[in-house]
C-alpha positions as CSV (number, residue, x, y, z in Angstrom):
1,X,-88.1,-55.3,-18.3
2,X,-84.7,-55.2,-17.4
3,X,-81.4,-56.7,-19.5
4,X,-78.4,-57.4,-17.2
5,X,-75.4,-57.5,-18.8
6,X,-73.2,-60.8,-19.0
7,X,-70.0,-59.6,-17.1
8,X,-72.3,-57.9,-14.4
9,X,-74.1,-61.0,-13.8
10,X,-70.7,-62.8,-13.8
11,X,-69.4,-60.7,-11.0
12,X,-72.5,-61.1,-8.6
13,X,-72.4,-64.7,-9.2
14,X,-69.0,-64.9,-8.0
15,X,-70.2,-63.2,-4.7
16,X,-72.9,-65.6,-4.3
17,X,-70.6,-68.1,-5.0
18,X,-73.0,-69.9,-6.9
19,X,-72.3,-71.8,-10.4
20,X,-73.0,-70.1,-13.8
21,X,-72.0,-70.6,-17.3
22,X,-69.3,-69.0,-19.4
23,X,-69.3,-68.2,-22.4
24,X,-66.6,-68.5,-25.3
25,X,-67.4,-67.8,-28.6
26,X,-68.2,-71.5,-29.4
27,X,-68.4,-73.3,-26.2
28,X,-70.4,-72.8,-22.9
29,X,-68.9,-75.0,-20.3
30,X,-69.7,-75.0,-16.6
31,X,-68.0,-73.8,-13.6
32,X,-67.4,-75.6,-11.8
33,X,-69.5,-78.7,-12.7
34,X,-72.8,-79.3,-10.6
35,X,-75.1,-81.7,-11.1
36,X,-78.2,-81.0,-12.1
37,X,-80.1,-81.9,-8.9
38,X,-77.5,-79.8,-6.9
39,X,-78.7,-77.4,-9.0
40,X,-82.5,-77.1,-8.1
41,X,-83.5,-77.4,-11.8
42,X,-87.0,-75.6,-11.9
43,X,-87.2,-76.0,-15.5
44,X,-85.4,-76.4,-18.5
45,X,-86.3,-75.9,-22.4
46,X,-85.0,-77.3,-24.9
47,X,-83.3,-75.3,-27.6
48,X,-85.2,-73.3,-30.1
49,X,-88.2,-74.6,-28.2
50,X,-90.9,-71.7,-27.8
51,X,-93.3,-71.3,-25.1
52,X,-96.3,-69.9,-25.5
53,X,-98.3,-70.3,-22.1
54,X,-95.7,-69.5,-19.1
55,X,-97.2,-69.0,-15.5
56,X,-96.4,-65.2,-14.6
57,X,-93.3,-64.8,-11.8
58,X,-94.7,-62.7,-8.9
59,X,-94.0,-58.8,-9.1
60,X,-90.3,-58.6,-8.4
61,X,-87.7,-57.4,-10.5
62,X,-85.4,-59.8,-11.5
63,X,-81.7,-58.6,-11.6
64,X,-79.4,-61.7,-12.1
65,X,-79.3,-65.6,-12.1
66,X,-78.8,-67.1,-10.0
67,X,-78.1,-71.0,-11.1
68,X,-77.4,-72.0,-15.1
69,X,-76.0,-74.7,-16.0
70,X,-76.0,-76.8,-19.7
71,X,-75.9,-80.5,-20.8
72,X,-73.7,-81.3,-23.6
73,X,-76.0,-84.8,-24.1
74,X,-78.3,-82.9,-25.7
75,X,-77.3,-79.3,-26.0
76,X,-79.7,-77.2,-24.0
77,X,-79.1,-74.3,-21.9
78,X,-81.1,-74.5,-18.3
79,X,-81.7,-71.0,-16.5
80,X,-82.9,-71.4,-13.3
81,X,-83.6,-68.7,-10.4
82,X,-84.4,-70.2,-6.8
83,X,-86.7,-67.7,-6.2
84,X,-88.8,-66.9,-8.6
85,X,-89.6,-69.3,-11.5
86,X,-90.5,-69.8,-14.8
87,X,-87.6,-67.6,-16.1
88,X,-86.8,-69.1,-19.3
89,X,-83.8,-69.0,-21.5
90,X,-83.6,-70.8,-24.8
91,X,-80.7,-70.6,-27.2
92,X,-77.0,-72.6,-28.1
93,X,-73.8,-71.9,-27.2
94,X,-72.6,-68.2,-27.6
95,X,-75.6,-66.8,-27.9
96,X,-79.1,-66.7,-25.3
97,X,-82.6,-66.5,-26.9
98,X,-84.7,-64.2,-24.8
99,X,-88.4,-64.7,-25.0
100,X,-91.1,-62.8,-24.4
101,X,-94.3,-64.0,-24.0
102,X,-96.1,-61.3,-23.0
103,X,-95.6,-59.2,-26.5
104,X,-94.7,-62.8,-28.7
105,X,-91.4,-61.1,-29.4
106,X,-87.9,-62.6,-29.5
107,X,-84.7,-60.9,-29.5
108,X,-81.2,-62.7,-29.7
109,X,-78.5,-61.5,-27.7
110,X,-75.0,-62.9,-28.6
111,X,-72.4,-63.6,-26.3
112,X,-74.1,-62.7,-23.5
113,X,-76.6,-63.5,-20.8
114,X,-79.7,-61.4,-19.9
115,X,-82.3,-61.6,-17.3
116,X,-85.7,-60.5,-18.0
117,X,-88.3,-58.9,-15.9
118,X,-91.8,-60.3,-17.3
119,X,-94.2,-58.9,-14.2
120,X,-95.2,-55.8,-16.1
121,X,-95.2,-53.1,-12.9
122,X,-96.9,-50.1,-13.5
123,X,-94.8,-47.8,-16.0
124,X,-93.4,-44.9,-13.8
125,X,-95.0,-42.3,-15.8
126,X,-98.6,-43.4,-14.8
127,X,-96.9,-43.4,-10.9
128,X,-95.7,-39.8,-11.6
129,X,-99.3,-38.7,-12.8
130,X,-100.8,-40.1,-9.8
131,X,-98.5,-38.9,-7.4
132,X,-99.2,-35.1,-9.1
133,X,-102.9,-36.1,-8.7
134,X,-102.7,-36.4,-5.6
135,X,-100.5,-33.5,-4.8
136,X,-103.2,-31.2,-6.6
137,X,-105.9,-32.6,-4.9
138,X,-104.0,-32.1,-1.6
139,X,-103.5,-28.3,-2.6
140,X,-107.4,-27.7,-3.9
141,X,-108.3,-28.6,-0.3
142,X,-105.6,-27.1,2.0
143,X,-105.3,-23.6,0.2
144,X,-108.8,-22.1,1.4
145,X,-107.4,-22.9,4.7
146,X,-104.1,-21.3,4.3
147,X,-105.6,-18.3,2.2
148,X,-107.5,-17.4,5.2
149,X,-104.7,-18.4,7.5
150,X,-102.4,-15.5,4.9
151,X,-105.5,-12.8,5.1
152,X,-104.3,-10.4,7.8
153,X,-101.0,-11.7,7.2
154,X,-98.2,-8.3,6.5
155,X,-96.6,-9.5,3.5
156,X,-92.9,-8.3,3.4
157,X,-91.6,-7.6,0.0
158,X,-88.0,-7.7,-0.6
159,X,-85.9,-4.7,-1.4
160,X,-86.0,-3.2,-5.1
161,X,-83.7,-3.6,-7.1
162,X,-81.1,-0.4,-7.8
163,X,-78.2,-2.0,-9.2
164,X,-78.9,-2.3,-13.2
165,X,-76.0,-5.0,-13.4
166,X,-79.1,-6.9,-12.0
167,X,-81.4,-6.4,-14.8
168,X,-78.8,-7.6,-17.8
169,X,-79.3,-11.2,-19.6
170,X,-76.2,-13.4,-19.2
171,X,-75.3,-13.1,-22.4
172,X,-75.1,-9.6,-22.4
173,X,-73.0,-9.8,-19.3
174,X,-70.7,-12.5,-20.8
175,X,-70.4,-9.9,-23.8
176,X,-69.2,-7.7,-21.9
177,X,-66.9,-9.2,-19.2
178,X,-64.7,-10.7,-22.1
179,X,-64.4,-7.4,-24.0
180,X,-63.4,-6.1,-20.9
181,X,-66.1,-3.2,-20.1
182,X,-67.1,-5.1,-17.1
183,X,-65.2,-6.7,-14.8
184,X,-66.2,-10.4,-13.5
185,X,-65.6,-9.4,-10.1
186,X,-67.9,-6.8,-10.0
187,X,-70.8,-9.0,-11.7
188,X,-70.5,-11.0,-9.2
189,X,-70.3,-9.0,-6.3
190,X,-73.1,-7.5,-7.5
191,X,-75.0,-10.7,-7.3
192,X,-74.1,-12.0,-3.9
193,X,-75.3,-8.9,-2.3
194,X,-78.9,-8.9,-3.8
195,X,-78.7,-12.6,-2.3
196,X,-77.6,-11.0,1.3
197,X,-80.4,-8.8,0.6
198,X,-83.0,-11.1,-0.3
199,X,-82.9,-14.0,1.8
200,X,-84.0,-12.9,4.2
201,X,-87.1,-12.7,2.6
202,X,-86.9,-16.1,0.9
203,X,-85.0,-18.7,2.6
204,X,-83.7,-19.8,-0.7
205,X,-79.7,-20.4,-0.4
206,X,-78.9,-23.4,1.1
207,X,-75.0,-22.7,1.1
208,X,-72.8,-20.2,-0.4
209,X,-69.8,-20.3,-2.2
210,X,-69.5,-16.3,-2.3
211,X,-65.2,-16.2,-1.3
212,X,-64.9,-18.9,-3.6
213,X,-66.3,-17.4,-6.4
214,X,-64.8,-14.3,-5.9
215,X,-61.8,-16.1,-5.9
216,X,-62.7,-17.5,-9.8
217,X,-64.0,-13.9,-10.4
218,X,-60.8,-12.4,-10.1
219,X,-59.2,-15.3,-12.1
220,X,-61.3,-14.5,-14.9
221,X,-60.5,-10.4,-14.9
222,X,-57.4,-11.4,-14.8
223,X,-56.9,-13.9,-17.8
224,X,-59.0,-11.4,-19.9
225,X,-56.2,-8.8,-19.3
226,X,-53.8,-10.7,-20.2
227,X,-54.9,-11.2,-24.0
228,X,-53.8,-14.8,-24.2
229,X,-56.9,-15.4,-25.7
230,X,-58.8,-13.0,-28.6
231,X,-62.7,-12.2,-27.6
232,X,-63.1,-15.0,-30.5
233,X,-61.9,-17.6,-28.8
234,X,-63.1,-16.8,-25.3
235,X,-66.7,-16.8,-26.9
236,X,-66.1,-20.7,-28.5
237,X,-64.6,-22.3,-25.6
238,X,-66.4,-20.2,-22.8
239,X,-69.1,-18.4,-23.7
240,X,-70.6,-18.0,-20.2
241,X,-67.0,-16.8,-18.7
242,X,-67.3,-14.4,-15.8
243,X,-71.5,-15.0,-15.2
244,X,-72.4,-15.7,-11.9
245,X,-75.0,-18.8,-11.4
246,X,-76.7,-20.6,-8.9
247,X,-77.4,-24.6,-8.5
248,X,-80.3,-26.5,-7.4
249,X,-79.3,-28.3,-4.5
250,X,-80.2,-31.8,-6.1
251,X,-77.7,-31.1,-8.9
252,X,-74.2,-31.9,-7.5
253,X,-72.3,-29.1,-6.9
254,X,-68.4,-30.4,-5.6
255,X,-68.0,-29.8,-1.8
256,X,-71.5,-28.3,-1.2
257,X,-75.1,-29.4,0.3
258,X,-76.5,-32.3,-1.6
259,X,-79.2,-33.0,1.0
260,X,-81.9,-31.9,-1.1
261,X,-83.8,-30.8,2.0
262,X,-84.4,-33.9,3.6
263,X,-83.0,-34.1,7.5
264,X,-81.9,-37.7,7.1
265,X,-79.5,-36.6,4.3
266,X,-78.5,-33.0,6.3
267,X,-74.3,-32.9,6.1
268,X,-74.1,-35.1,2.7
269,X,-72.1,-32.5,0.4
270,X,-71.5,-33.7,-3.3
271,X,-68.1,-35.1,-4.2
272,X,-67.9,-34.5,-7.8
273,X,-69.7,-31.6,-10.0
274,X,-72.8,-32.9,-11.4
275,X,-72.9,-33.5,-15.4
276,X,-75.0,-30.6,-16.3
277,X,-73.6,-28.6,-13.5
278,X,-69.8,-29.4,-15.0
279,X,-71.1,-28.6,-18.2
280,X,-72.0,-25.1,-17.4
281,X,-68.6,-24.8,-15.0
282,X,-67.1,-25.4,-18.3
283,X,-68.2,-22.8,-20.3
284,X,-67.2,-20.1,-17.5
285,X,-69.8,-19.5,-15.3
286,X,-69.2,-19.3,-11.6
287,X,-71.3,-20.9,-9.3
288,X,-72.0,-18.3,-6.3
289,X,-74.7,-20.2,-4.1
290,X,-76.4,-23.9,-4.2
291,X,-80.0,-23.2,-3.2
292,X,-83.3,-24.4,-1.7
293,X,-85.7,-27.4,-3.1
294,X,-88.8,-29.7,-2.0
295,X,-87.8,-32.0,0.4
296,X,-86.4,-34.6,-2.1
297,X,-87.9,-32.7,-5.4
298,X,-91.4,-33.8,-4.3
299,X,-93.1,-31.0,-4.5
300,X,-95.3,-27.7,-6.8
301,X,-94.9,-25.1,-4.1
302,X,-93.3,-21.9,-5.5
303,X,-91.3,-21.3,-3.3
304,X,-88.5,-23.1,-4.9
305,X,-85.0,-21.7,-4.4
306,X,-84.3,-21.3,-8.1
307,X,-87.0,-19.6,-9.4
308,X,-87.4,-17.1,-6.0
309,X,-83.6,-16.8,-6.3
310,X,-84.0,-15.7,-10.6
311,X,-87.1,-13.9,-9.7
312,X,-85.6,-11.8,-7.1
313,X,-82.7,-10.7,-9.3
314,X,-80.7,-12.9,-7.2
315,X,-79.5,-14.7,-9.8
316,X,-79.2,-14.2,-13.8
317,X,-79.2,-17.7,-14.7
318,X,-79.6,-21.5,-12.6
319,X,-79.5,-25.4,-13.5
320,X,-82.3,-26.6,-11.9
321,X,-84.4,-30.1,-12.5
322,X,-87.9,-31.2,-13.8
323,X,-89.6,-34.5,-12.8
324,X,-93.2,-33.0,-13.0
325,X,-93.0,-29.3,-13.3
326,X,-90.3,-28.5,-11.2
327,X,-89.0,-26.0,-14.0
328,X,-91.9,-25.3,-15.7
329,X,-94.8,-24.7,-12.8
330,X,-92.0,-22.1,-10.6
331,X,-90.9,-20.6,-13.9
332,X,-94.9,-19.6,-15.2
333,X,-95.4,-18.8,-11.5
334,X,-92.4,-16.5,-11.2
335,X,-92.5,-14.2,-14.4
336,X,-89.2,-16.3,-15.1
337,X,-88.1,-18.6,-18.5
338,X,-87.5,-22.7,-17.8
339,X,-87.5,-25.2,-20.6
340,X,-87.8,-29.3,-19.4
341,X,-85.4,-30.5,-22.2
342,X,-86.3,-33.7,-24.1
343,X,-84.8,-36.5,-21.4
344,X,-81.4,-38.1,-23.0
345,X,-79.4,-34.8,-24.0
346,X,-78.8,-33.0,-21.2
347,X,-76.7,-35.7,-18.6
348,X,-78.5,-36.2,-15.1
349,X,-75.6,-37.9,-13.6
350,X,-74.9,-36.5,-9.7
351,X,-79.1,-35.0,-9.6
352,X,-80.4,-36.6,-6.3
353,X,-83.0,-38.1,-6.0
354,X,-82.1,-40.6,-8.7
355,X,-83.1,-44.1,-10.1
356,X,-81.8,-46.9,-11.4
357,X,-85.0,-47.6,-13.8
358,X,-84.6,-46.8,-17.4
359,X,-88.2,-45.0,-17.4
360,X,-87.4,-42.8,-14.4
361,X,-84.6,-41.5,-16.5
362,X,-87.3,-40.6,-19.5
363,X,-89.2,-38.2,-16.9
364,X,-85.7,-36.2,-15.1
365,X,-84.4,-34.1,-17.0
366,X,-81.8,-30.9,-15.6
367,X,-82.5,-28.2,-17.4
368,X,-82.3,-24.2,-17.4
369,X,-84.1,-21.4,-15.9
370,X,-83.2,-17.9,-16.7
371,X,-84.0,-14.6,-16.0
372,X,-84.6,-13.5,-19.6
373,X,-85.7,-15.3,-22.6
374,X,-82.3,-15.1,-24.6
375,X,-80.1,-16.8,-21.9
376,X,-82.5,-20.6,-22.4
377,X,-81.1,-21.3,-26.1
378,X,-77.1,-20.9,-25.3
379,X,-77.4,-22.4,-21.8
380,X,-79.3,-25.3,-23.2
381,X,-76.4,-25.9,-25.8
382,X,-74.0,-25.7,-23.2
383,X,-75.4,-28.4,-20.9
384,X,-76.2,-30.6,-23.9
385,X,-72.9,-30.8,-24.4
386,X,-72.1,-32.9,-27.6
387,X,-75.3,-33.8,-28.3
388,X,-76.2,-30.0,-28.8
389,X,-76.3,-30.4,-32.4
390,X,-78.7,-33.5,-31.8
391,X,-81.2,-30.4,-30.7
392,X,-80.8,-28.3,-33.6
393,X,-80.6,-25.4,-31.3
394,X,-79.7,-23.2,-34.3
395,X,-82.4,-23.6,-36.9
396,X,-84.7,-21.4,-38.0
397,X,-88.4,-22.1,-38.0
């Protein structure tokens, strides 16, 4: 179900312009006073009373309230919602006793006023499975097809690679840019032209960033020559400083595409860094590319920006996103390392597509994908944040 908090509720009430109860700590008054029958009463309990057979509401979510009033005569609290009834609030003054019928649970919230959604929809991780049910069965009859379609097909493979910046972990690279035997700009440059080179090829970058990051590059060559801050401390506070890195497009970059392949969205360009993608900003790494995705995530197909682009030695290191694979599937396919977080450490604020349900949140996750194994622990801790200790990252087992 969904709980709405009081001051929320408040505020849409006031746009409705509808009449609702406040509460103090000790009184509940109305405002303004409406009579009951102005009201529309559908039903009121009295208090303490417990139901234990309540007709089901139809399957909508219910998100506010819109009528409550009280009578003083004999202390009860009346919730009533024009549209749907049967949405039933018993409790006194100060505090709202939600229950629920469905389970036989109670739970009392004080000082406040919830709403409760008691129409049971399908939990979104059985609408996920079904969706990837159907996707596979989709791809077990359409590949034969496309396999014969791809028979006399010339395959063009991209370039080799020549430059052995190309084939160093992240970490190494970070290692190395803050003790100053490599310079960030080089790294970098090295970077965006095996993405000139490969792209070709791949389709993957949906806009770069390369002058920019040059730009940041630069910056960071020159604050390691200046020795304001010991090797120490540039390892702590940035341990990722001078690494280039690319972004899924669905993860918020500031000022680039955030379309996430779909044409009605084409032009949209993020206005703020996403959290995970600020996170990794933070520790030093500069974003050089955002790059390709499914048309809105919903998709297996390989060919997924971030793990050609980390495949291709394109990119060392990228934030990418998992719903249903979207880390894991492209990284086994790819010869590359992901790892789909638990959901609640690493933030998923600015990822498009989004949703406002709690269980959606359980199944997105942003996560990493690297080019080599030892880059997933230290990028995971730094787009965890402070809830990187939560992960115990650092034990042994």
């Amino acid at each position: 179900g969904n709980h709405v908090a009081f001051p929320l509720i408040v505020d849409r009430l006031r746009q409705r312009s509808t009449t609702f109860i406040q509460f103090d700590r000790n009184v509940a008054s109305v405002v303004p006073k409406t009579s009951l029958r102005e009201l529309g009463i559908r039903r009121s309990l009295h208090c303490g009373e417990e139901v234990t057979q309540t007709p089901q509401p139809s399957r909508s979510s219910i998100q506010t309230v819109d009528y409550l009033t009280s009578e003083k005569t004999n202390n009860r609290l009346i919730a009533v919602h024009p549209r749907i009834p049967n949405i039933d609030y018993v409790g006194t003054a100060g505090v709202a006793e939600l229950w629920n019928y469905r389970k036989n649970l109670s739970a009392t919230y004080p000082l406040g006023l919830y709403a409760y959604d008691q129409s049971d929809p399908l939990p979104m991780e059985l609408l996920v499975r079904l969706f990837g049910l159907v996707q596979m069965l989709l791809h077990w009859i359409i590949t034969p097809f496309i396999s014969l379609w791809m028979r006399n097909k010339i395959i063009r493979r991209p370039p080799p690679i020549k430059n052995p910046l190309l084939e160093r972990s992240a970490t190494y690279l970070a290692r190395k840019i803050r003790t100053g035997e490599l310079r960030s700009e080089d790294v970098v440059f090295s970077f965006i032209e095996r993405v000139n080179a490969v792209n070709a090829y791949f389709n993957s970058v949906v806009q770069d960033r390369f002058s920019a990051a040059l730009k940041e590059a630069r910056d960071v060559d020159e604050l390691i020559a200046s020795k304001t801050k010991t090797v120490e401390q540039l390892e702590f506070e940035t341990p990722f400083l001078g690494v280039p890195v690319t972004i899924k497009e669905s993860c918020a970059l500031k000022g680039m595409s955030h379309c996430v392949g779909s044409i009605p969205r084409l032009g949209i360009k993020a206005d703020a860094d996403g959290g995970a993608v600020r996170a990794i900003r933070k520790s030093g790494a500069i974003p050089i590319a955002v790059t390709n995705t499914p048309e809105l995530c919903l998709g297996y197909e390989t060919n997924n920006l971030v793990t050609v682009m980390v495949s291709s030695g394109s990119s060392v290191i990228s934030v990418s996103s998992d719903i249903a694979g979207s880390i894991r599937i492209p990284a086994m396919f790819n010869g590359v390392f992901g790892h789909k977080p638990t959901p609640g450490y690493v933030p998923i604020t600015g990822h498009f597509p989004n949703a406002p349900d709690p269980a959606f949140e359980k199944l997105l996750v942003v996560g990493p994908i690297t080019r080599y194994s030892e880059d997933l622990r230290p990028m995971l801790k730094v787009m965890a944040g402070d809830s990187a200790s939560k992960l115990r990252l650092d034990e042994k087992r």
